[in-house]
Structures are given as structure tokens and as C-alpha cells.
C-alpha positions as protocol buffer text, in pm:
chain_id: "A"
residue {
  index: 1
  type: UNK
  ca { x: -141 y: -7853 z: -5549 }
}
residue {
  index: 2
  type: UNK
  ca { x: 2 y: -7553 z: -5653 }
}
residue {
  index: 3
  type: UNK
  ca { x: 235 y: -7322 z: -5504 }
}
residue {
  index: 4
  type: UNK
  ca { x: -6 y: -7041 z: -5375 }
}
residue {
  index: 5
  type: UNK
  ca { x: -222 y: -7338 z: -5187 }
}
residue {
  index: 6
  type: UNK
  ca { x: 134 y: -7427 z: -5044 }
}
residue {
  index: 7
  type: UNK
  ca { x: 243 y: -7124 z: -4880 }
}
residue {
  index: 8
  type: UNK
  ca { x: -123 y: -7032 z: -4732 }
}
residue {
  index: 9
  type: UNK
  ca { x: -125 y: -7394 z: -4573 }
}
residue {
  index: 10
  type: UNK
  ca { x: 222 y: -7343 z: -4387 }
}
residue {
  index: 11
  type: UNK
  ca { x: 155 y: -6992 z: -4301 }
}
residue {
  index: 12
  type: UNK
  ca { x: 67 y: -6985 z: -3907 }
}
residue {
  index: 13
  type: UNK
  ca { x: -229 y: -6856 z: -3763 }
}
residue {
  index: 14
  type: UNK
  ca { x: -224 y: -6606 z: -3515 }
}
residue {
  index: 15
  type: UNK
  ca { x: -319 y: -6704 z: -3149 }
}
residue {
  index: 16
  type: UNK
  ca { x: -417 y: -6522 z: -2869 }
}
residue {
  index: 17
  type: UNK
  ca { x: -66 y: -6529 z: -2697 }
}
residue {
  index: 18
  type: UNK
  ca { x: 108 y: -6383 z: -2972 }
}
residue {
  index: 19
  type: UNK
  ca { x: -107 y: -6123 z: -3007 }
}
residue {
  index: 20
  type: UNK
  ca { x: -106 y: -6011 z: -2620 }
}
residue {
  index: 21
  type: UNK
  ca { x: 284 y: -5982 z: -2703 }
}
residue {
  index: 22
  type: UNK
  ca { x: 242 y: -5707 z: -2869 }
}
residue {
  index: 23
  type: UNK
  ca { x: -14 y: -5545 z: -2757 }
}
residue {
  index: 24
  type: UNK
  ca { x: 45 y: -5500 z: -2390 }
}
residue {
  index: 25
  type: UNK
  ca { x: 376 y: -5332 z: -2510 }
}
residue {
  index: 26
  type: UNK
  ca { x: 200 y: -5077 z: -2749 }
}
residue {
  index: 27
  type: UNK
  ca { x: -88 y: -5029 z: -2441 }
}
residue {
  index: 28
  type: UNK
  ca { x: 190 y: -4947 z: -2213 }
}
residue {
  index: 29
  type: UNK
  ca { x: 381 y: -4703 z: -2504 }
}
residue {
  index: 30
  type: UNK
  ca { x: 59 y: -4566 z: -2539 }
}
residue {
  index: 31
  type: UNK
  ca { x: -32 y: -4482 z: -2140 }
}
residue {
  index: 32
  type: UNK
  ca { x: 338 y: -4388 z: -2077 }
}
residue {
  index: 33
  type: UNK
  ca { x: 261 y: -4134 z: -2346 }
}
residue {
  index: 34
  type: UNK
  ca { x: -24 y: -4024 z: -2240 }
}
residue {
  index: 35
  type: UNK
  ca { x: 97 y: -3973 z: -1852 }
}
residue {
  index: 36
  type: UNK
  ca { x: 392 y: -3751 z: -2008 }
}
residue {
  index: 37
  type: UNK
  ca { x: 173 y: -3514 z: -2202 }
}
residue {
  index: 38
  type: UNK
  ca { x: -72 y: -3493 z: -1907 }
}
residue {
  index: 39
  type: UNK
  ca { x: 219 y: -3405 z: -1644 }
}
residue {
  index: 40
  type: UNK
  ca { x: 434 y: -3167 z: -1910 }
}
residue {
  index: 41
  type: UNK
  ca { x: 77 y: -3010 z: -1990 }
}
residue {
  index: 42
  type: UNK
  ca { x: 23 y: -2931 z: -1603 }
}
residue {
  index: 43
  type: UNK
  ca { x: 379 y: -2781 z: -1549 }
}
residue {
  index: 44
  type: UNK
  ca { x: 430 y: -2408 z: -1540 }
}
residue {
  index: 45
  type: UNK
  ca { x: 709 y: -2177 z: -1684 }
}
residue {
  index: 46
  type: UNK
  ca { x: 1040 y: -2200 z: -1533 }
}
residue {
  index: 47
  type: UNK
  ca { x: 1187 y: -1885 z: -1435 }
}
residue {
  index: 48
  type: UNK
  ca { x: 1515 y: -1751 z: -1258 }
}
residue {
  index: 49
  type: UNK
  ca { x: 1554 y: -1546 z: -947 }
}
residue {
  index: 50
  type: UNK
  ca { x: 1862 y: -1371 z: -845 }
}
residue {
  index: 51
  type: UNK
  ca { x: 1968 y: -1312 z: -515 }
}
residue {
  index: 52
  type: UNK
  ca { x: 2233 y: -1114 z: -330 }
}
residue {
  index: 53
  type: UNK
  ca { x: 2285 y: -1373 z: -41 }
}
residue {
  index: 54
  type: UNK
  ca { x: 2123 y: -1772 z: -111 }
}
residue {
  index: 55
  type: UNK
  ca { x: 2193 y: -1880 z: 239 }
}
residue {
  index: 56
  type: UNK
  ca { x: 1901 y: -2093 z: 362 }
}
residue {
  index: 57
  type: UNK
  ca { x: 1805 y: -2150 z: -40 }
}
residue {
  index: 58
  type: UNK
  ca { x: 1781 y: -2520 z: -121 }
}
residue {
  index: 59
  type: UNK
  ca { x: 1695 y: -2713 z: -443 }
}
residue {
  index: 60
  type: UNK
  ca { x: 1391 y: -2922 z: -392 }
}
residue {
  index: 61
  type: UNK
  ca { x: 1297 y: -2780 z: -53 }
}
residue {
  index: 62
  type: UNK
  ca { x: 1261 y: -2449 z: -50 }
}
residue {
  index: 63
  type: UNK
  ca { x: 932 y: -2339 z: -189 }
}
residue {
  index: 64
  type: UNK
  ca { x: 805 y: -2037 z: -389 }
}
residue {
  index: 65
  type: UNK
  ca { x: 472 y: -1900 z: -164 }
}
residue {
  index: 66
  type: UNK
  ca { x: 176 y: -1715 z: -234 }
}
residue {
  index: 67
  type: UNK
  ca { x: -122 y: -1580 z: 30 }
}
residue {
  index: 68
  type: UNK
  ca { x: 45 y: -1884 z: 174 }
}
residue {
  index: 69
  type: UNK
  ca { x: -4 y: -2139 z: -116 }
}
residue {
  index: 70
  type: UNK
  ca { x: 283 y: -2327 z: -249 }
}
residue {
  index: 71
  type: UNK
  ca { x: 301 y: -2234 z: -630 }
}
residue {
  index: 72
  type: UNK
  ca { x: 626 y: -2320 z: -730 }
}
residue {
  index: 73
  type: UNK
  ca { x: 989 y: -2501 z: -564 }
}
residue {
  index: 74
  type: UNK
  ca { x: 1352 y: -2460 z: -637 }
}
residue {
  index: 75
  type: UNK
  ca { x: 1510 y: -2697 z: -848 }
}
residue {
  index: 76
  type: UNK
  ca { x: 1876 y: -2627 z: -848 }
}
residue {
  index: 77
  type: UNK
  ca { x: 2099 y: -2257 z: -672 }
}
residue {
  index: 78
  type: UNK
  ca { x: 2425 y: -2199 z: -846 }
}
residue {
  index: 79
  type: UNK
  ca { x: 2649 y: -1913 z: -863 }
}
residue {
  index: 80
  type: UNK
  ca { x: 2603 y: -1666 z: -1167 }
}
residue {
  index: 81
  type: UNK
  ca { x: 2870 y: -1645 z: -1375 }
}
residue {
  index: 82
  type: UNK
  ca { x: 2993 y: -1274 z: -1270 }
}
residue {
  index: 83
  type: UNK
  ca { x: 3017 y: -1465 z: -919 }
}
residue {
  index: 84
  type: UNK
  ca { x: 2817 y: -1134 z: -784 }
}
residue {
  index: 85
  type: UNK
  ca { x: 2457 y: -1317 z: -745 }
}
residue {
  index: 86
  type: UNK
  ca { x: 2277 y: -1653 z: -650 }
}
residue {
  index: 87
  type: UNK
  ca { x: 2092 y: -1796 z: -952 }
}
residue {
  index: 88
  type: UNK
  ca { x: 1790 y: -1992 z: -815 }
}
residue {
  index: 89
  type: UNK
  ca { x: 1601 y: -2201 z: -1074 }
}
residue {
  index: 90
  type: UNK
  ca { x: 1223 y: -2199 z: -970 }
}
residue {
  index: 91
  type: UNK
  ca { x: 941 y: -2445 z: -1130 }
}
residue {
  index: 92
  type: UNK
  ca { x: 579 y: -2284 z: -1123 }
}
residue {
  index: 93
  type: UNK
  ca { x: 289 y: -2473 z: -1094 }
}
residue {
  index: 94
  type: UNK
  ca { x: 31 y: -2409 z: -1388 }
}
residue {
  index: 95
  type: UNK
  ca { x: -173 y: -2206 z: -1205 }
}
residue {
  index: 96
  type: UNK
  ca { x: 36 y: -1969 z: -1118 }
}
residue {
  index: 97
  type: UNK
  ca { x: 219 y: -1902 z: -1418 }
}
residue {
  index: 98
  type: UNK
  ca { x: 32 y: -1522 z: -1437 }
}
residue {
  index: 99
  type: UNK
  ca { x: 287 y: -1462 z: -1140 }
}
residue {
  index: 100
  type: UNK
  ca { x: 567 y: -1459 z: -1402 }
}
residue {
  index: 101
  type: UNK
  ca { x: 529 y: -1123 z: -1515 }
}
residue {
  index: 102
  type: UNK
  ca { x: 774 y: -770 z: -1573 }
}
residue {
  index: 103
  type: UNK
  ca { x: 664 y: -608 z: -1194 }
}
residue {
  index: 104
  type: UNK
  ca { x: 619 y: -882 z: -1052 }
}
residue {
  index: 105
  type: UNK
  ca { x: 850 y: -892 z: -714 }
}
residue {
  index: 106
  type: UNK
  ca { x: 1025 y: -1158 z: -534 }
}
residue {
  index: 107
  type: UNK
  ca { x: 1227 y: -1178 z: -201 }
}
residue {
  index: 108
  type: UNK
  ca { x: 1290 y: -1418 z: 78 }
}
residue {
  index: 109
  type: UNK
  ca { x: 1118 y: -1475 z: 431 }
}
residue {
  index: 110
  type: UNK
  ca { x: 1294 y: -1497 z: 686 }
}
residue {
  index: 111
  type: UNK
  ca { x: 1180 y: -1463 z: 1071 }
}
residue {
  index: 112
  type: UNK
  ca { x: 1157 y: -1070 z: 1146 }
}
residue {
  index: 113
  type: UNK
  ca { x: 1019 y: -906 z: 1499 }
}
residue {
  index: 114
  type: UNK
  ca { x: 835 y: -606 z: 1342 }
}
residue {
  index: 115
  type: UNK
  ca { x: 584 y: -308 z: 1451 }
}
residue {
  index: 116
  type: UNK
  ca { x: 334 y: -561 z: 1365 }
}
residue {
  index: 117
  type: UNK
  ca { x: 464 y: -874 z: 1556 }
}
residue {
  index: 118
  type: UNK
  ca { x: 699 y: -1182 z: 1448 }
}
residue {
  index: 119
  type: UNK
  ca { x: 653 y: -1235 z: 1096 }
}
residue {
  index: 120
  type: UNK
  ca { x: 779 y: -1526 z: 894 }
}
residue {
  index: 121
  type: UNK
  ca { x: 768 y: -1768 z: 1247 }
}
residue {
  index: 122
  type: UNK
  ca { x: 701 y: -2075 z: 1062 }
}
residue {
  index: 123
  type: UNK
  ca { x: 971 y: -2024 z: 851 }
}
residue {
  index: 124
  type: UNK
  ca { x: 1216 y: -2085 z: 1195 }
}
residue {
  index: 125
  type: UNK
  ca { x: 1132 y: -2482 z: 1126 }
}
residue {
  index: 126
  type: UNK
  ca { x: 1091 y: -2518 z: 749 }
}
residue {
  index: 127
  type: UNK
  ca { x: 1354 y: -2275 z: 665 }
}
residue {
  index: 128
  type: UNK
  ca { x: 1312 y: -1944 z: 435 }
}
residue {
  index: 129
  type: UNK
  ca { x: 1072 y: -1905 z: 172 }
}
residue {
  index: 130
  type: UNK
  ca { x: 1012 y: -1704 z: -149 }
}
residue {
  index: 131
  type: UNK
  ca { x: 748 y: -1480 z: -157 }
}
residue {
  index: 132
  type: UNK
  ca { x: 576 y: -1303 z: -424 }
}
residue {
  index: 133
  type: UNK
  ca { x: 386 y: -993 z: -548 }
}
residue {
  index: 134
  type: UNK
  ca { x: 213 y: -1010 z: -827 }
}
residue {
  index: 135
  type: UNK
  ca { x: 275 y: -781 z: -1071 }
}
residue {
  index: 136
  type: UNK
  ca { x: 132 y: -635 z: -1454 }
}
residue {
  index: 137
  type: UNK
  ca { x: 339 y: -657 z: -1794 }
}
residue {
  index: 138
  type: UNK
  ca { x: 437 y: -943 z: -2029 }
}
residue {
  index: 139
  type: UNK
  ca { x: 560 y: -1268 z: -1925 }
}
residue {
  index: 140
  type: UNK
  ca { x: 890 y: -1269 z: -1802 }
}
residue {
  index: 141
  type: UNK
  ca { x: 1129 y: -1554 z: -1727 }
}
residue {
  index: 142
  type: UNK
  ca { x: 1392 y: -1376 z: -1489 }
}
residue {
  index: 143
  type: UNK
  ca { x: 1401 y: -1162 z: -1189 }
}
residue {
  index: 144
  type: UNK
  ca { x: 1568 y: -976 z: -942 }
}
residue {
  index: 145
  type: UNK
  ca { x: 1488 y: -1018 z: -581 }
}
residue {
  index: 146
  type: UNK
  ca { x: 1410 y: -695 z: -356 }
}
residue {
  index: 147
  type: UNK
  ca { x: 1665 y: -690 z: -36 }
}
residue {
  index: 148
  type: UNK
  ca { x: 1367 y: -626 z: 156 }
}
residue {
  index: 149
  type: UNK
  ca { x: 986 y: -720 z: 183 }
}
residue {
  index: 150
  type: UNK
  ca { x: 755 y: -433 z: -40 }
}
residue {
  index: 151
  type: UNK
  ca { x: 592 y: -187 z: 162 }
}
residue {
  index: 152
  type: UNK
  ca { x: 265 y: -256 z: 260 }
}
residue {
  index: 153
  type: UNK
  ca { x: -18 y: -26 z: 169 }
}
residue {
  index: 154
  type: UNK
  ca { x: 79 y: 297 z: 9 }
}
residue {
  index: 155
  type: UNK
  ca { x: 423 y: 325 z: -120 }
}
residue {
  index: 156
  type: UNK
  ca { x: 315 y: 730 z: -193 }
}
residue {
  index: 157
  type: UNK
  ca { x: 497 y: 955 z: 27 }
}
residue {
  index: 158
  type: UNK
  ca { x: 819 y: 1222 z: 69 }
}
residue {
  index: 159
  type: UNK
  ca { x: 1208 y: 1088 z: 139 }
}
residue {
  index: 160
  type: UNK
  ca { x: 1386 y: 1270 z: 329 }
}
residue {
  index: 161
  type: UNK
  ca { x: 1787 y: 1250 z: 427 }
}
residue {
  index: 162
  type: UNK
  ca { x: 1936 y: 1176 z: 763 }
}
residue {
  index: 163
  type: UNK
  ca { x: 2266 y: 1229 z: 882 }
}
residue {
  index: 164
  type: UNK
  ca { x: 2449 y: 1064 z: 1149 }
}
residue {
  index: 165
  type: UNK
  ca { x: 2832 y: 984 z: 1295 }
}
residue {
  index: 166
  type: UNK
  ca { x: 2738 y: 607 z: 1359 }
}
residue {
  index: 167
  type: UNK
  ca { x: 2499 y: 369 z: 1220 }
}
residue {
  index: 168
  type: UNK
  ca { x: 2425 y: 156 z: 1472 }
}
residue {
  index: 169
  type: UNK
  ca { x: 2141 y: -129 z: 1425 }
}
residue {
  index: 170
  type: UNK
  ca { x: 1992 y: 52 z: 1188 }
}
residue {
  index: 171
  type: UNK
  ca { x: 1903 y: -98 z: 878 }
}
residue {
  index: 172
  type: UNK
  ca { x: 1663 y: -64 z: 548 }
}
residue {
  index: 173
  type: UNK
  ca { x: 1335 y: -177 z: 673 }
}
residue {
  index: 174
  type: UNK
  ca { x: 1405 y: -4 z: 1024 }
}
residue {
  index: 175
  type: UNK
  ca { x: 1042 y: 207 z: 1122 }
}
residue {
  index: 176
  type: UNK
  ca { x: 1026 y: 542 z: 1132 }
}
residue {
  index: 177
  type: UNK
  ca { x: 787 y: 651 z: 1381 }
}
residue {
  index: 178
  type: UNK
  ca { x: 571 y: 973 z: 1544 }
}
residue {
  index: 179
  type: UNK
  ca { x: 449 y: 895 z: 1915 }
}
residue {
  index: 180
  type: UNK
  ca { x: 562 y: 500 z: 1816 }
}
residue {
  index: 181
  type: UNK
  ca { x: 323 y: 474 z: 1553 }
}
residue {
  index: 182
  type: UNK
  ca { x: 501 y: 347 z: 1233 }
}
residue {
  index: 183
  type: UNK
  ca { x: 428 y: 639 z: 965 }
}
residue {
  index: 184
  type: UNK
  ca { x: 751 y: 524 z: 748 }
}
residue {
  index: 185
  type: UNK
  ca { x: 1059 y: 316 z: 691 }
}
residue {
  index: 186
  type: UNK
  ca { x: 1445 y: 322 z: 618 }
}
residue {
  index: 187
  type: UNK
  ca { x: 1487 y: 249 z: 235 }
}
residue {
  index: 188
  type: UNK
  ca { x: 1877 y: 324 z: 212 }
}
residue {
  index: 189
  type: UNK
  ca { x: 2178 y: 393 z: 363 }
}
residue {
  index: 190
  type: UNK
  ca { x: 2542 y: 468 z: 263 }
}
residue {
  index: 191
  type: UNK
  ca { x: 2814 y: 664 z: 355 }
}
residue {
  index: 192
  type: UNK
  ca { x: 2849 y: 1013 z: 279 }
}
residue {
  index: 193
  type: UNK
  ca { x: 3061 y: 1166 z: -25 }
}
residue {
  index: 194
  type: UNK
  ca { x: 3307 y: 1235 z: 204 }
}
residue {
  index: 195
  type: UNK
  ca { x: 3347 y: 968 z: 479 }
}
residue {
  index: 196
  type: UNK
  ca { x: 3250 y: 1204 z: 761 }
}
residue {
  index: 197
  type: UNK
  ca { x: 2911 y: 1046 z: 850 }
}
residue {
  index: 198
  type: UNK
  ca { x: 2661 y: 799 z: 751 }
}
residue {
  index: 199
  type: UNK
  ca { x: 2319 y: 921 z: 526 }
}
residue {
  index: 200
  type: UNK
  ca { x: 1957 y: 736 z: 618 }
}
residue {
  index: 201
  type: UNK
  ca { x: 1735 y: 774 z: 356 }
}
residue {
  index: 202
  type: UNK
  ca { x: 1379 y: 709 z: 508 }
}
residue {
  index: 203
  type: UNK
  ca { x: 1023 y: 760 z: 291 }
}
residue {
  index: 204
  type: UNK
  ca { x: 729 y: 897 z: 550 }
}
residue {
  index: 205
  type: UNK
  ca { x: 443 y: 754 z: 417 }
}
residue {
  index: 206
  type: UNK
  ca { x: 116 y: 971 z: 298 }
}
residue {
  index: 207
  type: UNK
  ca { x: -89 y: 1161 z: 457 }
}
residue {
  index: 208
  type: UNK
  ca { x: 216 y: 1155 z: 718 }
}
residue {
  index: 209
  type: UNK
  ca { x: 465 y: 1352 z: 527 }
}
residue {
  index: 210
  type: UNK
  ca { x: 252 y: 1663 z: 675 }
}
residue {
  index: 211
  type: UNK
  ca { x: 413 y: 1582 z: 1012 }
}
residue {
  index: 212
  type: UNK
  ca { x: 763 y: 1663 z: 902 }
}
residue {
  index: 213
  type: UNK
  ca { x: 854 y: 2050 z: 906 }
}
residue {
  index: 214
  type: UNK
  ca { x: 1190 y: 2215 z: 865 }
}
residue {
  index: 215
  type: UNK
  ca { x: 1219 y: 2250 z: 1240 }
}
residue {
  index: 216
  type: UNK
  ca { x: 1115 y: 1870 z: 1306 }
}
residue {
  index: 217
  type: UNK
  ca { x: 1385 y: 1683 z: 1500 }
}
residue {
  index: 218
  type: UNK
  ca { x: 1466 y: 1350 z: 1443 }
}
residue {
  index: 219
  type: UNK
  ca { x: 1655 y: 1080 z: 1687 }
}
residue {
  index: 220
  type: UNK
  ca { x: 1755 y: 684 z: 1683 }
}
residue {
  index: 221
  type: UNK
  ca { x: 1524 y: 538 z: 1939 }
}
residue {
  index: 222
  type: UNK
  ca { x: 1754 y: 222 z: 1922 }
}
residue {
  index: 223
  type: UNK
  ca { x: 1871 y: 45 z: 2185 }
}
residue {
  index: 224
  type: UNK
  ca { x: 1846 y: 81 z: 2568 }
}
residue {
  index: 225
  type: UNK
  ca { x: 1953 y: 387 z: 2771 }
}
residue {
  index: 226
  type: UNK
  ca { x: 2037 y: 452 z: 3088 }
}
residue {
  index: 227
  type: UNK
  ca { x: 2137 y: 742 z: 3292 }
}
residue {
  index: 228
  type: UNK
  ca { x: 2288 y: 758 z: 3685 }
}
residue {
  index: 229
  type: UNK
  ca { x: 2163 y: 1059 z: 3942 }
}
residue {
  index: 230
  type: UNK
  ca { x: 2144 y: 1136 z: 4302 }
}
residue {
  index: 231
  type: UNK
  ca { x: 1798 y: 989 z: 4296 }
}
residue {
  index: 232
  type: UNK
  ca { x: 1893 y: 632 z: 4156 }
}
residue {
  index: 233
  type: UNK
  ca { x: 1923 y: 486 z: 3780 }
}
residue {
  index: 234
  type: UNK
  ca { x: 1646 y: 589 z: 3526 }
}
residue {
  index: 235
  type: UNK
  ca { x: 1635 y: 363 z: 3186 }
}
residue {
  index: 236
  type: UNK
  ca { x: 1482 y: 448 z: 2894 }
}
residue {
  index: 237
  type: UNK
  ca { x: 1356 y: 172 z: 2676 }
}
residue {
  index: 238
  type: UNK
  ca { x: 1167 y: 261 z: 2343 }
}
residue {
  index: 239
  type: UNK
  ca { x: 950 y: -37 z: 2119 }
}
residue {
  index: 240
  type: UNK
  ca { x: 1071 y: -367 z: 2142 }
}
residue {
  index: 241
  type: UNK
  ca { x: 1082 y: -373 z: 1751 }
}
residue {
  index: 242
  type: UNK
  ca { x: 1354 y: -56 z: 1788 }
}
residue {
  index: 243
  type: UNK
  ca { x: 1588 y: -236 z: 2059 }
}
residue {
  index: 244
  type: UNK
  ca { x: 1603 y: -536 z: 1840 }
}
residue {
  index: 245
  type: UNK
  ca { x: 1613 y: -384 z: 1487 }
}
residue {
  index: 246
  type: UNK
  ca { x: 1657 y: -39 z: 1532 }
}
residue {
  index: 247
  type: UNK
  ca { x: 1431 y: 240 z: 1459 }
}
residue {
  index: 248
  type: UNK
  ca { x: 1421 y: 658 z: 1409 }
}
residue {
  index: 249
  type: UNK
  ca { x: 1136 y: 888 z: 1608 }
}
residue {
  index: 250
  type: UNK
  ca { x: 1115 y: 1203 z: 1541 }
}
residue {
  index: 251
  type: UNK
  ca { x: 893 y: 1489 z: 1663 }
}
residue {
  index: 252
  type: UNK
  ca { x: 761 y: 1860 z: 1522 }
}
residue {
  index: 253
  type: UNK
  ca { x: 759 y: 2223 z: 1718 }
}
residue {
  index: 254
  type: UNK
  ca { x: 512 y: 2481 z: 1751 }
}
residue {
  index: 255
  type: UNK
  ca { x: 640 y: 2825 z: 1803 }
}
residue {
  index: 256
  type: UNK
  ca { x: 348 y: 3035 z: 1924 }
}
residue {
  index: 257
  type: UNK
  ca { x: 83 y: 2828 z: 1788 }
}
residue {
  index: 258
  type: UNK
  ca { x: 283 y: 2863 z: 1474 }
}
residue {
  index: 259
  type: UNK
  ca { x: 446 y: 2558 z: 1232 }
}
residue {
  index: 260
  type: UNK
  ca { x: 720 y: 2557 z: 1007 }
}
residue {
  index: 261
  type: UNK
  ca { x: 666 y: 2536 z: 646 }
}
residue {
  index: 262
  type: UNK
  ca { x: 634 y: 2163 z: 517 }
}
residue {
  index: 263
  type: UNK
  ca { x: 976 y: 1952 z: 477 }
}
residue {
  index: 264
  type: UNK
  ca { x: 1035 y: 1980 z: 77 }
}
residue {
  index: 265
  type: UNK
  ca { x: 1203 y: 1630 z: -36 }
}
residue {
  index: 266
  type: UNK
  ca { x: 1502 y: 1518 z: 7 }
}
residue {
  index: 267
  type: UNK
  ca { x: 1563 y: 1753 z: 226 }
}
residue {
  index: 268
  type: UNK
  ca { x: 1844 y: 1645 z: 518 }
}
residue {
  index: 269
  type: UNK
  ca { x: 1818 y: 1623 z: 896 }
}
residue {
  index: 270
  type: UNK
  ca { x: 2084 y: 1536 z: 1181 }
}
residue {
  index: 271
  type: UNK
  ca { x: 1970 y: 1226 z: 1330 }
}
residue {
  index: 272
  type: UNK
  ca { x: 2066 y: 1252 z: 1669 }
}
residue {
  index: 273
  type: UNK
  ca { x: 2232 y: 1002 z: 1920 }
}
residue {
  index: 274
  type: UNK
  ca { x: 2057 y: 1106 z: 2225 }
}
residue {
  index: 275
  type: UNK
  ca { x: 1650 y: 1221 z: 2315 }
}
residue {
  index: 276
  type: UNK
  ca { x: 1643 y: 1548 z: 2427 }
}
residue {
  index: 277
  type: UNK
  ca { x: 1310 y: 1460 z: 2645 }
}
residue {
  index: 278
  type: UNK
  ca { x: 1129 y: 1795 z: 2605 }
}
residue {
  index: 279
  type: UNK
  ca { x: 1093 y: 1691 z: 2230 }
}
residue {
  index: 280
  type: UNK
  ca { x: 832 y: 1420 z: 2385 }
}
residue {
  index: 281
  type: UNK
  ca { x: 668 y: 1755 z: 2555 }
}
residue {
  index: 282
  type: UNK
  ca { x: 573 y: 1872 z: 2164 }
}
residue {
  index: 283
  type: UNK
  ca { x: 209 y: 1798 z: 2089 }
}
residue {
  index: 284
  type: UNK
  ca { x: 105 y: 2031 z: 1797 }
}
residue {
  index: 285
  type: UNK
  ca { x: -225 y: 1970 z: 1633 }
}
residue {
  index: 286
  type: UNK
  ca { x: -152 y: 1883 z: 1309 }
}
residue {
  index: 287
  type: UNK
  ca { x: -427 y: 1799 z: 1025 }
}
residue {
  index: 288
  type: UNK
  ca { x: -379 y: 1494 z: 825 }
}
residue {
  index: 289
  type: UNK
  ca { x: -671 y: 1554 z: 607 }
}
């Protein structure tokens, strides 16, 4: 017998066992695999949000919302590293990657008692939320959150400028209204150059800019006042959205069936502290066509 016919006669034969050791191994490599390119295909971008204030903002809880769909969650909040901003890390689902783009705007939900009722109620159990508006452009990977919610419907209108010795409650998202009816917002304020009074700057929304003249007169409906006579205590109460989060009414003149020329922008007006209550007398007819 020769050396060849030796070696093939003590070389072993393969049995079933053997083989099953290696092949559940490579079936399981081979699944594991698979699962990981299935769930890294199905992942969205990553992107970062910054935010003025994170309170409320927690990794793995608080979720990214849109028309009240989850689309994405916070995976880790840290401090930037000017120390000015919270960094929140937010995972997208797949579908909603498109959200991801230059306009696009983000900002957080928390409960708010409005001129439309309580929005953001659910949010009192679950905690806040981020919200988004979609927006046009190229993808983008970071943002900066809005300190307030996007106005709703047209953003087209005038600003105007108001002056005033003390804030009070009011803040940027306050209403502006005309007979209570919401016709703007506050967007800013600051104090003035010289530290002798605040400046409100409110936008009055289109077609409602053609309310405001150069004669219009323009109060803080905040708050709850009252006043003491002979004939007993009178209080005056305005909308429960402007005792709670402050608001601005204002009202227009006629002079002999005459109106003032429009308001041009940005022009300024003394918010006053007190209602003169023959300004709620004024009822011009005033075309918003």
C-alpha cells in the first residue's frame, strides 16, 4: 500500500455533528448581519437642535412631534461648548428625514392658555415636546430653535413700536387685539437706548394693519382692575388669555367721519397703563378689503 492510499484511509469523514458546528455559527453571523443592515437602513439622519433653556429636555424620553406623530427622540442634552446653549442630539425616523432641511423650524411645547384655548395640555403629563415645521432647502444637520411657536397663518403684516414705563406680564407671543379679536402678536421687547422705558415690538397681521392710524391708541389690557366710588367697587376684567399672559388692545378715532392716514411701519406708540373707557365708545367703519 502506498502512501497516498494511507493518508486517504486515516483521513476522517465528515458527520453531521461536525458540520452543524459550523454552520449554526455562520447562520447566526449571517442573520445578525442581516438584522443590522435592515435596522441601520431604517434609521434617519441625526441632527442637532439648540436651545436657549433645556429644562424639561430628556435623552430617551422626550420626543420630536409632527401633526402629532412621533418622528424622531432625543438621545443625549449637553451643554455647548460656549456654555450659552443646550445641544440636544435628535434621531429621526426614516420617514421623516425630509424634515431635516435649511427653513425648517423647531421649538418646544409646553402647556400655554391662548386666544384659542390650552394648547400643549397633554404635554402637562408626558412632559415638553419638540415640534416642527417643515421647511424647503438642502438637507441640513443643525438648527436653532425659535423662542416661540411660528405664527399661524399669515406671517404678512406691518410692526409697529410701543413704548411703555413698565413691562408687566407682557411677553413675545402676548396677542394684540381690536374689540378682543386677536389681529397680531408681541414679537420683541427690550429696553430702550436710553433706560427710560421699555419698547414692544408687535406685527398686526394682514388685512388688519388697515386698523392702525396715526391717531390709534393703544393700552395693556393685562391684568385685573378695579376702581372704588360712591356707588360701590366696579372691576374691569379683559380675556382670560390677557390676565394670565398679558395682552395689548388698542382702538382707532374718527374725527368727523374722517380717519387718519394709515400707520407707516415701525412707527412708535405710547402703550398706556390705564383704559381711558371712551376709547371702547370708537366704532369707525373701517374696510378690510
Amino acid at each position: 500500500m502506498n502512501q497516498a492510499q494511507e493518508s486517504s484511509q486515516h483521513t476522517p469523514t465528515p458527520t453531521p455533528n461536525s458540520l452543524l458546528v459550523w454552520i449554526v455559527p455562520l447562520l447566526a453571523l449571517l442573520v445578525g448581519g442581516y438584522m443590522i443592515v435592515k435596522e441601520v437602513s431604517q434609521q434617519g439622519p441625526q441632527i442637532t437642535i439648540l436651545f436657549e433653556n433645556g429644562e424639561g429636555i430628556e435623552a430617551g424620553k422626550t420626543v420630536l412631534q409632527h401633526k402629532g406623530v412621533k418622528v424622531g427622540l432625543v438621545e443625549s442634552v449637553r451643554l455647548s461648548p460656549d456654555l450659552e446653549h443646550v445641544e440636544a442630539t435628535v434621531k429621526l425616523q426614516k420617514s421623516a428625514k425630509g424634515l431635516a432641511r435649511e427653513s425648517s423650524k423647531f421649538w418646544i411645547l409646553r402647556p400655554e392658555i391662548g386666544i384659542e384655548g390650552i394648547r400643549g395640555l397633554g404635554t402637562l403629563i408626558s412632559g415638553p415636546t419638540i415640534q416642527v415645521q417643515p421647511g424647503v432647502g438642502p438637507l441640513q444637520k443643525q438648527f436653532t430653535a425659535e423662542k416661540r411657536p411660528p405664527l399661524k397663518g399669515s406671517e404678512l403684516g406691518y410692526h409697529y413700536y410701543l413704548s411703555v414705563s413698565q413691562l408687566g406680564s407682557l411677553k413675545p407671543g402676548s396677542p394684540v387685539l381690536y374689540r378682543q379679536y386677536k389681529v397680531g402678536e408681541v414679537l420683541e421687547t427690550e429696553l430702550a437706548a436710553d433706560a427710560t422705558a421699555v419698547r414692544v415690538k408687535i406685527l398686526v397681521n394682514s388685512p388688519y394693519d388697515k386698523l392702525v392710524r396715526t391717531d390709534s391708541v393703544f393700552w395693556n389690557a393685562s391684568g385685573i382692575a378695579m376702581s372704588v366710588g360712591l356707588l360701590g367697587a366696579k372691576i374691569q376684567t379683559d380675556s382670560l388669555q390677557s390676565v394670565l399672559a398679558g395682552g395689548i388692545m388698542f382702538a382707532t378715532p374718527e374725527n368727523k367721519g374722517e380717519l387718519a392716514e394709515l400707520a407707516p411701519e415701525n412707527l412708535e406708540f405710547e402703550l398706556h397703563t390705564e383704559l381711558d373707557e371712551d376709547w371702547l365708545k370708537w366704532s369707525p367703519t373701517i374696510s378690510l378689503q
